[in-house]
N, CA and C atoms as an extended XYZ file, in Angstrom:
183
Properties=species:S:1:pos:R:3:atomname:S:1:resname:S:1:resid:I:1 pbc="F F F"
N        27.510       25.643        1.628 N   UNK     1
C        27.948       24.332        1.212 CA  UNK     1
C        26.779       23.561        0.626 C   UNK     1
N        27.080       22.923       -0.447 N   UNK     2
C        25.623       22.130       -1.138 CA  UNK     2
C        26.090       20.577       -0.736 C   UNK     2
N        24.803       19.953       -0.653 N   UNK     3
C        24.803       18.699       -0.510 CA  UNK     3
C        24.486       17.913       -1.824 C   UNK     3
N        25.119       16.903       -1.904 N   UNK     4
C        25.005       16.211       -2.676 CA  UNK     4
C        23.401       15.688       -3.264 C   UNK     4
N        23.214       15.577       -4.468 N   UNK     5
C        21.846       15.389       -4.836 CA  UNK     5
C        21.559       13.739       -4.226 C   UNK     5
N        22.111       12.903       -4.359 N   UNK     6
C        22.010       11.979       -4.055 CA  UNK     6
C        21.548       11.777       -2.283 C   UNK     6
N        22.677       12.223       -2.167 N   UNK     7
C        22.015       12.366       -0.076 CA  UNK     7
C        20.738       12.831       -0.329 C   UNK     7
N        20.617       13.754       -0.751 N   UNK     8
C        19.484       14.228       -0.657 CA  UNK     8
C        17.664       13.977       -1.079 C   UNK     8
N        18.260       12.950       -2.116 N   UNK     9
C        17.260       12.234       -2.925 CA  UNK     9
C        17.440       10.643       -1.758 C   UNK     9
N        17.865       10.634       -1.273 N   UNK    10
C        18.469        9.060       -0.930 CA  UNK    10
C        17.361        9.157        0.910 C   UNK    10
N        17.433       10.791        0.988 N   UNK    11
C        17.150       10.903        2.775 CA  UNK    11
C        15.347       11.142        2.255 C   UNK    11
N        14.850       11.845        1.110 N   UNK    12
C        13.808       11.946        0.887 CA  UNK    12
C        12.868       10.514        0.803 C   UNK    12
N        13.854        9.495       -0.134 N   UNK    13
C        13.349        8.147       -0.081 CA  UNK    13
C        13.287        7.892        1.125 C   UNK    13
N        13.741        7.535        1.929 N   UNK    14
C        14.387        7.038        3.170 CA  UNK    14
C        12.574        7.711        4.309 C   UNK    14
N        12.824        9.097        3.946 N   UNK    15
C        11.598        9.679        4.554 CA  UNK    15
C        10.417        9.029        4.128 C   UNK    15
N        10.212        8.761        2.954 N   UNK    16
C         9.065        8.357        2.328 CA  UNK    16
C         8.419        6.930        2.642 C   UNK    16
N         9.594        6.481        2.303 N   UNK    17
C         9.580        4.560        2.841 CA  UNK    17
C         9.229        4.360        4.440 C   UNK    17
N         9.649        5.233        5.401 N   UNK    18
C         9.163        5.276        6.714 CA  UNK    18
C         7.913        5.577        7.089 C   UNK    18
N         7.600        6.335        5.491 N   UNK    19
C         5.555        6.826        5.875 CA  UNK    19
C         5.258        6.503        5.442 C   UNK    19
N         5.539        5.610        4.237 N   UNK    20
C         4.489        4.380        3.992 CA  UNK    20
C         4.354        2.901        5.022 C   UNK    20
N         5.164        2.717        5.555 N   UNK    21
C         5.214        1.840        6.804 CA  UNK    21
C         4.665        2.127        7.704 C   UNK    21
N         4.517        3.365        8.283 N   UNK    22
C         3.832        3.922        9.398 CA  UNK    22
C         2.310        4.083        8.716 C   UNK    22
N         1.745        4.022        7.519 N   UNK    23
C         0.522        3.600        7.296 CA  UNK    23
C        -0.033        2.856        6.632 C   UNK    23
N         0.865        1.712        6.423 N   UNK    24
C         0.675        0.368        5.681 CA  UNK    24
C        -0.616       -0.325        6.915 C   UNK    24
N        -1.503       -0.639        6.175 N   UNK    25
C        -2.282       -1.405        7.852 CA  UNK    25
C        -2.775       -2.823        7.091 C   UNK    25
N        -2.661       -2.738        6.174 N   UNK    26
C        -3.260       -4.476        5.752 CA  UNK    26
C        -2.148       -5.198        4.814 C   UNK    26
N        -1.834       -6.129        5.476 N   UNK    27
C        -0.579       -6.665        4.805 CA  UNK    27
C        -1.165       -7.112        3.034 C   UNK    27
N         0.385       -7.098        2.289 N   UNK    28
C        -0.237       -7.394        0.748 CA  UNK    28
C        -0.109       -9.080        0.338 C   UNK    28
N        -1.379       -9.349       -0.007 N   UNK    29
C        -1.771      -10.906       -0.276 CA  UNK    29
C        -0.273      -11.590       -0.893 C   UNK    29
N        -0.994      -12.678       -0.576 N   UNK    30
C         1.144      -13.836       -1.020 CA  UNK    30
C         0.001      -14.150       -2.324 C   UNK    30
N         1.007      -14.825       -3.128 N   UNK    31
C         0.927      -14.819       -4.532 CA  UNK    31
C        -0.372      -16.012       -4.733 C   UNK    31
N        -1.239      -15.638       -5.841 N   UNK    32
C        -2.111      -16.152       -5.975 CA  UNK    32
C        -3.424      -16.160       -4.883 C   UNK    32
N        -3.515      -15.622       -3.971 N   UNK    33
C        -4.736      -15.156       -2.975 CA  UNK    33
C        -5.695      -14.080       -3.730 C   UNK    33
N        -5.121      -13.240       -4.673 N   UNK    34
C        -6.150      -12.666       -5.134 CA  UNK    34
C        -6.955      -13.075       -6.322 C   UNK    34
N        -5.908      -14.269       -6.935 N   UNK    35
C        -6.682      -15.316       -8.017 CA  UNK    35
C        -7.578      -16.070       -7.754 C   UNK    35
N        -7.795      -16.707       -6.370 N   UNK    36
C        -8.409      -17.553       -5.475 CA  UNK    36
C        -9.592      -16.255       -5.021 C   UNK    36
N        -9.569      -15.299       -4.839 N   UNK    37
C       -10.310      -14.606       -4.080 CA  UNK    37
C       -11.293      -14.254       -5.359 C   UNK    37
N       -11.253      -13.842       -6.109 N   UNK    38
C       -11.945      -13.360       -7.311 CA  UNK    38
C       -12.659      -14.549       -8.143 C   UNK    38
N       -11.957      -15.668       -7.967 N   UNK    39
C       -12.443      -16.945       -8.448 CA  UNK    39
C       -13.645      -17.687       -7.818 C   UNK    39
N       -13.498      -17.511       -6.286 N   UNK    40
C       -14.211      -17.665       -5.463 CA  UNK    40
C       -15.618      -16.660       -5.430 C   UNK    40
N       -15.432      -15.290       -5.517 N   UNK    41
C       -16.717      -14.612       -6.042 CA  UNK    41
C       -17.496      -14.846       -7.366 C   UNK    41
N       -16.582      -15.196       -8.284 N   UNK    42
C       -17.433      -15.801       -9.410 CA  UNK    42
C       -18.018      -16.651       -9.725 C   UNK    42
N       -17.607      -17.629       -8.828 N   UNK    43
C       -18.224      -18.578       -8.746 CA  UNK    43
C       -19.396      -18.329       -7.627 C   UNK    43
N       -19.412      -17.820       -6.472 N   UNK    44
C       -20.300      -17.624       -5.825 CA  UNK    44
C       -21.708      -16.333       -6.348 C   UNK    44
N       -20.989      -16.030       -7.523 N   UNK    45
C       -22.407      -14.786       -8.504 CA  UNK    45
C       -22.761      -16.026       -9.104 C   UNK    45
N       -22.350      -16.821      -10.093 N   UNK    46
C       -22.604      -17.807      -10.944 CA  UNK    46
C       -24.076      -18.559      -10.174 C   UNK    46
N       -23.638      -19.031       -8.886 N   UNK    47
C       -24.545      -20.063       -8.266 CA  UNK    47
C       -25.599      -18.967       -7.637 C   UNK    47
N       -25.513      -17.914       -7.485 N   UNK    48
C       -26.451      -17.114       -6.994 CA  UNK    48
C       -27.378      -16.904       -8.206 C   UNK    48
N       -27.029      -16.830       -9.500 N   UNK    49
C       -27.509      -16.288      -10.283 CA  UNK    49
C       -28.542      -17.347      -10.873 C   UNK    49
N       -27.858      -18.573      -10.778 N   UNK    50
C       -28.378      -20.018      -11.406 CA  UNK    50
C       -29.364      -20.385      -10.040 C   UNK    50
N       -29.351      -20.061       -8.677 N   UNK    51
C       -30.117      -20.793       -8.105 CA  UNK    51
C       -31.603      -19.766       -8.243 C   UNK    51
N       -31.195      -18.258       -8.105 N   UNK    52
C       -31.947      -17.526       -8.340 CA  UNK    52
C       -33.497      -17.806       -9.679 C   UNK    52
N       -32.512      -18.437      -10.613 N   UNK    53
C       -33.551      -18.909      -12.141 CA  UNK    53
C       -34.077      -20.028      -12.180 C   UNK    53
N       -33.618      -20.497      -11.560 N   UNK    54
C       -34.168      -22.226      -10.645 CA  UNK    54
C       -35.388      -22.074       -9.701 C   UNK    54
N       -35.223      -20.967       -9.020 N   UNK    55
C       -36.810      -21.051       -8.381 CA  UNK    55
C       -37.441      -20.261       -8.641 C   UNK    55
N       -37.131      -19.313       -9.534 N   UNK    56
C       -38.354      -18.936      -10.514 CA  UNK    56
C       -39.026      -19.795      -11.539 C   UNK    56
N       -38.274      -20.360      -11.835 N   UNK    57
C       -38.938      -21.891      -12.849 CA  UNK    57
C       -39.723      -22.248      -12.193 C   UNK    57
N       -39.628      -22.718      -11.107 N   UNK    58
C       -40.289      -23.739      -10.151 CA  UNK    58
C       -41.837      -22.995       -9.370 C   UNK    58
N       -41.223      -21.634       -9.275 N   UNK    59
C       -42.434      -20.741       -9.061 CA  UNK    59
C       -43.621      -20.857       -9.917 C   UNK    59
N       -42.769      -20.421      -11.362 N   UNK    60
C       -43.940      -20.738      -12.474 CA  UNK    60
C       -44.613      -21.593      -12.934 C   UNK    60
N       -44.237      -23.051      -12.385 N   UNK    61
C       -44.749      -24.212      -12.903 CA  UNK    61
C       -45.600      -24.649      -11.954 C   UNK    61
């Protein structure tokens, strides 16, 4: 007796979706956290970079 492709494609999903849950471990950011997060490092290279040339000036003078 054959089973239907669908059951069968439907129980494979079904399998699949249960093992990605069973190793999901860090929930996925709500909208705009990774715009904020990346914004926030650039700005924090920016001021690293600018305070960095600031006291080398100051070194040299």
């Amino acid at each position: 007796m054959m089973m239907k492709k669908s059951t069968v494609m439907g129980g494979l999903r079904e399998g699949y979706e249960q093992q990605q849950k069973q190793h999901q471990v860090r929930p996925i950011p709500k909208r705009g956290q990774v715009k904020m997060a990346i914004l926030a490092n650039v700005a924090h290279a920016m001021m690293t970079l600018f305070t960095a040339a600031r006291r080398s000036v100051h070194l040299t003078h």
